[in-house]
C-alpha positions as CSV (number, residue, x, y, z in Angstrom):
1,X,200.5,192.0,89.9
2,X,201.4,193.4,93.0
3,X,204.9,195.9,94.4
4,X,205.1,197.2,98.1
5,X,205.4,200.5,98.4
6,X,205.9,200.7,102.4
7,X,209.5,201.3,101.9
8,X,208.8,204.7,100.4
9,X,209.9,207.2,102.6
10,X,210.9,211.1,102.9
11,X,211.2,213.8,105.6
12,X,209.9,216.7,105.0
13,X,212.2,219.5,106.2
14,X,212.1,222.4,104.0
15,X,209.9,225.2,106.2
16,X,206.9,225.6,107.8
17,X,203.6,227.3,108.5
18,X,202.7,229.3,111.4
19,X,199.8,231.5,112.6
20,X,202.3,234.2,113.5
21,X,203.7,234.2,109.6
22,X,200.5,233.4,107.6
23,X,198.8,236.0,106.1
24,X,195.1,237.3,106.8
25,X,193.3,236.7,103.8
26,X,193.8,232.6,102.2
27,X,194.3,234.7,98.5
28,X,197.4,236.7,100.1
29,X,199.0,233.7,101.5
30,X,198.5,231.9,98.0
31,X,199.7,234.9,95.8
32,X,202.8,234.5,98.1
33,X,203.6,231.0,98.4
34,X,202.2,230.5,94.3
35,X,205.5,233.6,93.5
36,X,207.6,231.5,95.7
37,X,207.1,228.1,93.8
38,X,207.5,230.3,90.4
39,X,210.9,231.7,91.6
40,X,212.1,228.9,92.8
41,X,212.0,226.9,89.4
42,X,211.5,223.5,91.0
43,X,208.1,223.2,88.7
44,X,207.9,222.9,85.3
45,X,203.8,224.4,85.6
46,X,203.0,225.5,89.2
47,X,199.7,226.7,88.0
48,X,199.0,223.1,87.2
49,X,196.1,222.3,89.6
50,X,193.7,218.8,90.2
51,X,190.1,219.7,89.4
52,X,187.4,217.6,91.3
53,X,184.1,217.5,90.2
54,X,180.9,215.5,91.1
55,X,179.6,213.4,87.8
56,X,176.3,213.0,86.5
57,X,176.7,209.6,87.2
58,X,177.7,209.8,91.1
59,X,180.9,209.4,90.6
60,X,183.8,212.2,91.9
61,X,186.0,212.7,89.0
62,X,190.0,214.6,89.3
63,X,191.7,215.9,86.7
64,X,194.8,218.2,86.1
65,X,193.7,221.5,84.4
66,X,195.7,225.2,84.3
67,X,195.1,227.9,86.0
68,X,194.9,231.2,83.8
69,X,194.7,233.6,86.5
70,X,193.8,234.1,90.2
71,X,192.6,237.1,91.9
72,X,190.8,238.5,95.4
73,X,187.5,236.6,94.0
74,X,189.0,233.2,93.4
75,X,190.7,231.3,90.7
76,X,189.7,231.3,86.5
77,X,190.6,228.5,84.5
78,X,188.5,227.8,80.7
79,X,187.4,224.5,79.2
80,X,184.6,223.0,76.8
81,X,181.4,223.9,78.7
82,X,180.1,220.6,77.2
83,X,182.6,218.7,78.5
84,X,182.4,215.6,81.3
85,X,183.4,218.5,83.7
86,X,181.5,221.1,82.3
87,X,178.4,219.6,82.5
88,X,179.3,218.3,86.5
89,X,179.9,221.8,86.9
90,X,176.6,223.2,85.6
91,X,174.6,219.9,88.0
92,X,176.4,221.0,90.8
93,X,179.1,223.7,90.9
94,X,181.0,222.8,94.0
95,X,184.5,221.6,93.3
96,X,187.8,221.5,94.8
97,X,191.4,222.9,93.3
98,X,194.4,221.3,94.7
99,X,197.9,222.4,93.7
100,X,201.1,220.5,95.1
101,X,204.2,221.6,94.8
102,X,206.5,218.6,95.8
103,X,210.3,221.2,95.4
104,X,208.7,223.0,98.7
105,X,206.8,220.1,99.9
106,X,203.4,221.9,99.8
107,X,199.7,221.3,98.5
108,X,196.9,223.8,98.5
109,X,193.4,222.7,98.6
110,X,190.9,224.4,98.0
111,X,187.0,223.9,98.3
112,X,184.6,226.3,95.9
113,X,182.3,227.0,93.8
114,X,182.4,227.5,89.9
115,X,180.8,229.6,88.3
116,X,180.8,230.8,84.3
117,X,183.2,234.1,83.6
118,X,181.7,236.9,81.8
119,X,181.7,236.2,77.9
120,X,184.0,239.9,77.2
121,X,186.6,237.9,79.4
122,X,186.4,234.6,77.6
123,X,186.7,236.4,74.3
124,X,189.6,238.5,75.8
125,X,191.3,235.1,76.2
126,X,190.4,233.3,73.9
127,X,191.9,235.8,71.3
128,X,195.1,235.5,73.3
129,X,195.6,231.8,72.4
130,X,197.7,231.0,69.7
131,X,195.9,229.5,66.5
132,X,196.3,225.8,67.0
133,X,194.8,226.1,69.9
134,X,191.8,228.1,68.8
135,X,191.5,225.3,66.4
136,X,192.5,222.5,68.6
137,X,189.4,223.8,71.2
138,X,186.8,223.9,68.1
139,X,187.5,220.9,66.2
140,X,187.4,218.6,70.0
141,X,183.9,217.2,71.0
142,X,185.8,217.3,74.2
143,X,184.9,214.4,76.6
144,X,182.8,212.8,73.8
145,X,184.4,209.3,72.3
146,X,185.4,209.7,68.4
147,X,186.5,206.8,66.4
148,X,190.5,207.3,65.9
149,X,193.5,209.3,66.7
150,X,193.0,210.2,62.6
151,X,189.7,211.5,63.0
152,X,190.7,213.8,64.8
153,X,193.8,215.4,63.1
154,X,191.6,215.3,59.6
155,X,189.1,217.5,61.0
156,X,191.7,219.8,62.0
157,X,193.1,220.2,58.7
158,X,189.9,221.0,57.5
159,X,189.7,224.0,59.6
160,X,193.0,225.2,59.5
161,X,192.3,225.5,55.3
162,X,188.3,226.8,56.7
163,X,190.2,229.5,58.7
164,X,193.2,230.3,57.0
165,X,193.7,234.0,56.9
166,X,190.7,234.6,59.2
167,X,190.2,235.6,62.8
168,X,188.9,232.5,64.8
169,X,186.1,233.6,67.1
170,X,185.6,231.8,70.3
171,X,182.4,229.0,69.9
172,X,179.9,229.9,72.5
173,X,180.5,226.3,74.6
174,X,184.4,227.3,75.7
175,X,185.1,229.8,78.0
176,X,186.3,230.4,82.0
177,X,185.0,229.2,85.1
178,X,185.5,231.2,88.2
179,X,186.1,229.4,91.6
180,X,184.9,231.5,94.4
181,X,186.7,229.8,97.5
182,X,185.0,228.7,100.8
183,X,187.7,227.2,102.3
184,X,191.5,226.9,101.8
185,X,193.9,224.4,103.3
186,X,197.2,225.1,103.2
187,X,199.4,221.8,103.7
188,X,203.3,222.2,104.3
189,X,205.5,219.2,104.8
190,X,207.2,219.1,108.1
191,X,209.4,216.0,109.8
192,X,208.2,212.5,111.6
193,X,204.9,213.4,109.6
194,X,203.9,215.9,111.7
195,X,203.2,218.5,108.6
196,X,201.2,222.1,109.5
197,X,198.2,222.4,107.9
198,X,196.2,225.8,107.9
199,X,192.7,226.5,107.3
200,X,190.5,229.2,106.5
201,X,187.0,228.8,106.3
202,X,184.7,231.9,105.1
203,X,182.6,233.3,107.3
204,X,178.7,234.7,106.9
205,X,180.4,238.0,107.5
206,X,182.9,237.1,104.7
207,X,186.2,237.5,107.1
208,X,188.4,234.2,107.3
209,X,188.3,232.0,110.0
210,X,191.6,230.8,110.7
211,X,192.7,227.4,112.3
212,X,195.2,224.4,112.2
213,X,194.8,221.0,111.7
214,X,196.4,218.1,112.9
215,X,198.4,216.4,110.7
């Protein structure tokens, strides 16, 4: 099997970065670029982001996760702490976030490390969910092979009848990571290939160095 994708081709032309515009701090310049995605209505989930981990078995791993909320410290998302990326996470907590945006031709990257939100905060979110998804995070082994599609919706019936009526309290091994960033690339698309790209790299003194790529 084989198709040739050198004829794929697009110029980039919708704005650009520059020292004189970008903000101080890398969270600033995301909170503003993230709002300008939102408004623009171009992406169905812009807090959609590609989570890279480092295996237990060697092996780098990407996956496409939610973000739940970003703040000064970094960026929260929650999964099955038992899970393939869970237990990465807990071997070795660097990771990267990337978020791409292709309505404003832009990505995000973002190097970090994870670390386990306080429980009060999981619980906090966890209550927010709706039921079925309460449910939905108990009854998966997540990451763990099961023998059929059936199995799986069986064992959910029997804890929707298990907790119908009833409050569903988070399981101890789901909850929120935090990503405390290190560095932060921010990538916008730009024509004949020659895209800006912005970093910021954190400091001992914990300001931002601040310096561009090339392309």
């Amino acid at each position: 099997m084989q198709k040739d994708l050198s004829n794929y081709r697009k110029s980039y032309e919708k704005s650009e970065l520059t020292e004189e515009t970008i903000k101080e701090n890398p969270m600033e310049q995301f909170q503003k670029w993230f709002y300008e995605v939102e408004a623009s209505n171009g992406v169905d989930e812009p807090n959609a982001m590609t989570v890279s981990t480092i295996g237990l078995d060697g092996f780098p791993k990407s996956r496409v996760v939610l973000m739940k909320k970003f703040t000064f410290e970094g960026f929260i998302f929650y999964t099955n702490y038992q899970s393939e990326k869970g237990r990465a996470i807990a071997a070795n907590p660097s990771v990267c976030l990337s978020f791409f945006w292709p309505n404003m031709e832009r990505q995000v990257i973002i190097k970090g490390r994870a670390e386990k939100i306080a429980e009060n905060l999981s619980d906090g979110y966890f209550e927010s969910r709706p039921t079925g998804s309460q449910l939905g995070a108990i009854v998966s082994d997540q990451s763990q092979v099961i023998p059929s599609r059936q199995y799986l919706e069986e064992e959910l019936e029997k804890l929707e009848k298990k907790y119908e009526g009833k409050e569903v309290q988070r399981p101890e091994y789901w909850g929120g990571y935090l990503v405390r960033p290190v560095s932060m690339e921010f990538w916008q698309g730009r024509p004949n290939r020659l895209h800006d790209r912005i970093r910021y790299s954190l400091q001992e003194d914990f300001d931002w160095k601040i310096e561009r790529l090339a392309p």
